[in-house]
SEVO-97790 format. One record per residue: residue in one letter; chain; x, y, z of N, C-alpha, C, O, CB in turn. Coordinates in Angstrom, 1 decimal, decimal comma. Glycine has a CB too. Example, Ala and Ser with C-alpha at 12.3 -4.5 7.8 and 13.67 -1.06 7.14 Angstrom:
SEVO-97790
{a; A; {13,2; -5,7; 7,8}; {12,3; -4,5; 7,8}; {13,2; -3,3; 7,8}; {14,2; -3,3; 8,5}; {11,3; -4,5; 9,0}}
{s; A; {12,8; -2,2; 7,1}; {13,7; -1,1; 7,1}; {12,9; 0,0; 7,9}; {13,4; 1,1; 8,0}; {14,1; -0,6; 5,7}}
end
This chain:
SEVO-97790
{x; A; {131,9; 100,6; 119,8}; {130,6; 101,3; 119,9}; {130,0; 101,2; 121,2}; {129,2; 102,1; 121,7}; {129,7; 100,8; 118,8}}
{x; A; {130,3; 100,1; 121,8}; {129,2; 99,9; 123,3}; {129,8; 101,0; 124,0}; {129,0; 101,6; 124,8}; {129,3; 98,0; 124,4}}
{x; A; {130,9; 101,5; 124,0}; {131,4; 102,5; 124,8}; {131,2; 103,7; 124,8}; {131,1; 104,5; 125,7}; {132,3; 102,6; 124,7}}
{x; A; {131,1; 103,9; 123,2}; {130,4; 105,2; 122,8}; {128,9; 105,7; 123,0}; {128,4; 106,9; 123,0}; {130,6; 105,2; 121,4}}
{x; A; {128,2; 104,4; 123,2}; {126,7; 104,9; 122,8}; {125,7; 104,2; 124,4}; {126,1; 103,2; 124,9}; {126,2; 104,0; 120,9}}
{x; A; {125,0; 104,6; 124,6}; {124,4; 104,4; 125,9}; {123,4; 103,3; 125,8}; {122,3; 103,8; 125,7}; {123,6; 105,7; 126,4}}
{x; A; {123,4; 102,3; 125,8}; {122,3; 101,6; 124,9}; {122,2; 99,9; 125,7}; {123,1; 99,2; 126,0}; {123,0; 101,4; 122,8}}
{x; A; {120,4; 99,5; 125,9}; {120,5; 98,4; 126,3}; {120,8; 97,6; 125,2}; {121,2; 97,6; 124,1}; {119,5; 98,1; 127,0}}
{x; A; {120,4; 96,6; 126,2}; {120,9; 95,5; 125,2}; {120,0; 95,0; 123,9}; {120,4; 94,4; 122,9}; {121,1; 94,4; 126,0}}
{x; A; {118,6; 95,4; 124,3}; {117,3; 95,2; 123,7}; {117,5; 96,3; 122,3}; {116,9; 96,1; 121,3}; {116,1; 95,6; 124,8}}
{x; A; {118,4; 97,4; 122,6}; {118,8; 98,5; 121,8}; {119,3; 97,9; 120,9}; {118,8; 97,8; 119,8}; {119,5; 99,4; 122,3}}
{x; A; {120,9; 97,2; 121,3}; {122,1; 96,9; 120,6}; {121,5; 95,9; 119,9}; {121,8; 96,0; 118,7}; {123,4; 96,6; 121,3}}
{x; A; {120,6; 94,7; 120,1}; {119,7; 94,1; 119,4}; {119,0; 94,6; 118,2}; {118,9; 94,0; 117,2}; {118,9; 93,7; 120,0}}
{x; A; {118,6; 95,6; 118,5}; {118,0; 96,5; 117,4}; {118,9; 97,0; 116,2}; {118,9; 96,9; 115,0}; {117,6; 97,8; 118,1}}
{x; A; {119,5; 97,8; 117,2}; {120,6; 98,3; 116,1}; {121,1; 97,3; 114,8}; {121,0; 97,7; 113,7}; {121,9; 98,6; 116,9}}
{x; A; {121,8; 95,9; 115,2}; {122,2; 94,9; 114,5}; {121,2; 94,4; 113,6}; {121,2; 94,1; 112,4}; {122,7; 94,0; 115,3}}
{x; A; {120,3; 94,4; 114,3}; {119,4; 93,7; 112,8}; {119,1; 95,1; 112,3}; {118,9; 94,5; 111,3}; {117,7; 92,6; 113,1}}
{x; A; {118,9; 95,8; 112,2}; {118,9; 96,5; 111,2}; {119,7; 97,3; 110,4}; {119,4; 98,1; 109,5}; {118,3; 96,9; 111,4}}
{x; A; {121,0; 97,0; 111,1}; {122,8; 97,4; 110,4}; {122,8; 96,4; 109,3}; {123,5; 96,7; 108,3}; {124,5; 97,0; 111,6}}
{x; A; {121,9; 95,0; 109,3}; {122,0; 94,2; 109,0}; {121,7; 94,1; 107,6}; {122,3; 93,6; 106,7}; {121,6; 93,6; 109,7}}
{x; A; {120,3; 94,8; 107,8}; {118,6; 95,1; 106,6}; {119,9; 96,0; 105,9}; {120,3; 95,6; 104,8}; {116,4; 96,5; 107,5}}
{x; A; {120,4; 96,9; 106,5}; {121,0; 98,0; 105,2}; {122,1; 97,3; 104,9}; {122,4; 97,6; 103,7}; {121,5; 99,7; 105,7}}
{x; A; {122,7; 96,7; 105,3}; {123,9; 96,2; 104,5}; {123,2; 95,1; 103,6}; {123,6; 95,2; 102,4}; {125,2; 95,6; 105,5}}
{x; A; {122,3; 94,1; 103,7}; {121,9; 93,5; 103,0}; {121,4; 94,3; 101,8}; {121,8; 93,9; 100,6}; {121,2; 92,9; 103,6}}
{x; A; {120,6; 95,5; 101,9}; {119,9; 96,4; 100,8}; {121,3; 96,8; 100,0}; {121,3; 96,9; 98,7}; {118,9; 97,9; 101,5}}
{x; A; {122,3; 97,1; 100,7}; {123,5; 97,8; 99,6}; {124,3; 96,6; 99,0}; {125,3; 96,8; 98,3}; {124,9; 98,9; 100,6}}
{x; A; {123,8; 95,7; 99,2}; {124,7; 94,0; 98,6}; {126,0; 93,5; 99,4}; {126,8; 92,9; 98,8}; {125,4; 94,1; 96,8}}
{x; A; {126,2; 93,9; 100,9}; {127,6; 94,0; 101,1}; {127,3; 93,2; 102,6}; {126,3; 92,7; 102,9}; {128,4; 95,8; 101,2}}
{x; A; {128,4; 93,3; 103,2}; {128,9; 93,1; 104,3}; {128,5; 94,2; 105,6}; {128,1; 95,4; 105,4}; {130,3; 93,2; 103,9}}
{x; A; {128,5; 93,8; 106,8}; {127,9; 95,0; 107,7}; {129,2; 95,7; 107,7}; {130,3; 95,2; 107,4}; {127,3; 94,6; 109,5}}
{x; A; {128,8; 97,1; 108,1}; {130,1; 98,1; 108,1}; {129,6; 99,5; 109,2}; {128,5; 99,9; 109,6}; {130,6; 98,7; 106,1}}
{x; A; {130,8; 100,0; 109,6}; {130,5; 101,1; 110,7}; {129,5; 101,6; 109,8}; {128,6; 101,7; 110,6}; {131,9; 102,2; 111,4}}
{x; A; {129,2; 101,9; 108,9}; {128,4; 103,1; 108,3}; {127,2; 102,8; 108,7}; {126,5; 103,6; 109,3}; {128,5; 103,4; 106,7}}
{x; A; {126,4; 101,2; 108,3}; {125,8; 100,6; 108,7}; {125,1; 100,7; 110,1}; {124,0; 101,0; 110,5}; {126,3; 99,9; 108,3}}
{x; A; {126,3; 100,3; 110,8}; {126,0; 100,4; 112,3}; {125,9; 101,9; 112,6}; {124,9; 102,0; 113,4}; {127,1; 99,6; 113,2}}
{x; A; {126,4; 102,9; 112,4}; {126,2; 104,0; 112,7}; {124,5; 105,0; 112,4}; {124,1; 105,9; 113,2}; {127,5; 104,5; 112,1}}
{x; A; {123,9; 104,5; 111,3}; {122,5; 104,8; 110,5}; {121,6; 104,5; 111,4}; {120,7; 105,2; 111,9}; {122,2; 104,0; 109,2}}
{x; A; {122,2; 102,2; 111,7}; {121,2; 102,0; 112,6}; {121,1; 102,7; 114,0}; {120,1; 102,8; 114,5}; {121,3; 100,8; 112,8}}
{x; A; {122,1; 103,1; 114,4}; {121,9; 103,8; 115,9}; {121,1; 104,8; 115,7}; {120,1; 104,9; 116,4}; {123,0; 104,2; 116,6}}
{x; A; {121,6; 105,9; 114,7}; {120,7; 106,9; 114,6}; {119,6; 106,5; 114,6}; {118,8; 107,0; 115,4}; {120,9; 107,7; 113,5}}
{x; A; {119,2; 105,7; 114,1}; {117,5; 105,5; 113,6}; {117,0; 105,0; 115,3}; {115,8; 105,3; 115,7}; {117,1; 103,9; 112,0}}
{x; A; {118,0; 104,2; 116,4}; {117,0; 103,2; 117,3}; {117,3; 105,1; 118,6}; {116,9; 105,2; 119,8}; {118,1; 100,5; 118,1}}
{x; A; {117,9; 106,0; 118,0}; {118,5; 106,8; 119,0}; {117,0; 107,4; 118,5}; {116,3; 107,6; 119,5}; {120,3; 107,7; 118,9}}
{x; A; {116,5; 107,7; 117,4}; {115,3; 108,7; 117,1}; {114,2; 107,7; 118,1}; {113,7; 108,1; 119,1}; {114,7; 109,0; 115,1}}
{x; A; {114,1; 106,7; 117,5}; {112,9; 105,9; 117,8}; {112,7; 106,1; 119,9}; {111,8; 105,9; 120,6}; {113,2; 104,0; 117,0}}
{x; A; {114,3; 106,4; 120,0}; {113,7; 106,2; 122,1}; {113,8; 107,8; 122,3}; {113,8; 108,2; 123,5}; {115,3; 105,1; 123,6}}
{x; A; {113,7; 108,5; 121,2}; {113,3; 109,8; 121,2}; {114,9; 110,6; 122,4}; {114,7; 111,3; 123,4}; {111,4; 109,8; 121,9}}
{x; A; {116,0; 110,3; 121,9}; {117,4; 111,1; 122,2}; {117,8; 111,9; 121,7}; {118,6; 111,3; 121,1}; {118,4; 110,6; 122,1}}
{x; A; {118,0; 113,1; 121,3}; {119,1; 113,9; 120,6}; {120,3; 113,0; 120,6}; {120,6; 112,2; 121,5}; {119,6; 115,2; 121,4}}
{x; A; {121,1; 113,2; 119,0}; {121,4; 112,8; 118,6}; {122,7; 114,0; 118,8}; {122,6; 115,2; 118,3}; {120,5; 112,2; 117,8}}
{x; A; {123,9; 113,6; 119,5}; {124,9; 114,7; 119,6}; {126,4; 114,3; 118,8}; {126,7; 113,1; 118,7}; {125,2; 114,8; 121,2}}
{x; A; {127,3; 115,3; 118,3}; {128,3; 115,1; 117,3}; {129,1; 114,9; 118,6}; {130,3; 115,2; 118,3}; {128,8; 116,2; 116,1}}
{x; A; {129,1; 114,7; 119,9}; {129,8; 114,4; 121,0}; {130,1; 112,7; 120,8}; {131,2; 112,0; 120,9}; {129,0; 115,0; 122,3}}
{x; A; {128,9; 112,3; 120,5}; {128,2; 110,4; 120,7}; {128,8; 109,9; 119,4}; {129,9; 109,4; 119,5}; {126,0; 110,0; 120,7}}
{x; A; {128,5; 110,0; 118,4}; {128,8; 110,1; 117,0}; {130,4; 110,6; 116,6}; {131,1; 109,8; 116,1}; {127,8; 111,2; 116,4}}
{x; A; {130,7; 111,7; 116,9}; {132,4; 112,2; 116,7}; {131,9; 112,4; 114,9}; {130,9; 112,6; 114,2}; {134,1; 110,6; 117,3}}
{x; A; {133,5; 112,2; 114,7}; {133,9; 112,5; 113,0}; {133,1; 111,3; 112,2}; {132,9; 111,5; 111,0}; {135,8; 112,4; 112,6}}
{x; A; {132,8; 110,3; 112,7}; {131,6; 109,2; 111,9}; {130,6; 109,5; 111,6}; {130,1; 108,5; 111,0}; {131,3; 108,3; 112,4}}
{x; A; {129,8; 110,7; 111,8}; {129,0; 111,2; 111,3}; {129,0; 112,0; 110,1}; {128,0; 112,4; 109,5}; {128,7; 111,6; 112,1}}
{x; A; {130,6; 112,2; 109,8}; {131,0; 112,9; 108,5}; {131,3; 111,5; 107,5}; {131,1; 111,4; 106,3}; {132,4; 114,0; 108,7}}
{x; A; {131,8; 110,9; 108,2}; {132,2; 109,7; 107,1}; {132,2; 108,3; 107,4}; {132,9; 107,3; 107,7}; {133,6; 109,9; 106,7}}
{x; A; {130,8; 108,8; 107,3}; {130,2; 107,3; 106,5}; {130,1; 107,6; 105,7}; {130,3; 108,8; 105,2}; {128,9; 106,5; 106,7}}
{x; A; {129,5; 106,0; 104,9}; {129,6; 106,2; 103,5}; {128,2; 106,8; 102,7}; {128,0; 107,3; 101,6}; {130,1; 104,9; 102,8}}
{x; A; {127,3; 106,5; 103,7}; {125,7; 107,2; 103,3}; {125,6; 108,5; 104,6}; {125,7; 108,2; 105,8}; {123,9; 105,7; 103,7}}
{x; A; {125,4; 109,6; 104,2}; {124,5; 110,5; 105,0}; {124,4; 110,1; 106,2}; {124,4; 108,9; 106,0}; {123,2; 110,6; 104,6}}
{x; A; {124,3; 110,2; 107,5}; {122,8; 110,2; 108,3}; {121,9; 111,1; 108,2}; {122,1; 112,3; 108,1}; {122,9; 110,2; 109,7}}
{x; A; {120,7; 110,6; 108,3}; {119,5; 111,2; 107,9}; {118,6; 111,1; 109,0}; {119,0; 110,3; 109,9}; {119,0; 110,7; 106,7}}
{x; A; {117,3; 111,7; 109,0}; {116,8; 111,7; 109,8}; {115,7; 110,6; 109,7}; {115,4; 110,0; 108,6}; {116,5; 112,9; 110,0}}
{x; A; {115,2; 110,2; 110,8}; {114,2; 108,7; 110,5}; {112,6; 109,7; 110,0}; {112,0; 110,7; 110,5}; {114,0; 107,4; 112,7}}
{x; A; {112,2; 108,6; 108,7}; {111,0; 109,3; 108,7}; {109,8; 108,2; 108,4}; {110,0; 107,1; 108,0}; {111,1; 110,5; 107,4}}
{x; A; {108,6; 108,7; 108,7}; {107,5; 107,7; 109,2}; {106,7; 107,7; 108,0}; {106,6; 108,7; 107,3}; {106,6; 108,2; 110,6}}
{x; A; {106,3; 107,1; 107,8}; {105,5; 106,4; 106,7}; {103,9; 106,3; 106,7}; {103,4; 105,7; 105,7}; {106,0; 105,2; 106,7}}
end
């Protein structure tokens, strides 16, 4: 993933704890699907397009959607 995705380190921090929150919420283990959600979400939050270039075919298969981040 560090190869694939442009991201400090303060990012990749991000990302993990909260690859973390969702795998905890689904009862499991962390997994690419996980890590892939969280990026989406820290990629909305620094305000990036989000490209099937960065992502590839893992955006088809994971095991949840990606979705778009929504505010509360």
């Amino acid at each position: 993933m560090a190869h694939r995705f442009e991201v400090t380190g303060g990012n990749i921090r991000n990302i993990a704890l909260v690859a973390a929150f969702l795998a905890a919420d689904d009862d499991g283990q962390v997994a690419m699907g996980h890590l892939l959600r969280a990026t989406q979400r820290e990629y909305q939050k620094m305000g990036k397009v989000i490209t099937e270039t960065e992502f590839g075919k893992a955006m088809n298969s994971s095991p949840k959607p990606l979705t778009p981040l929504t505010t509360r």
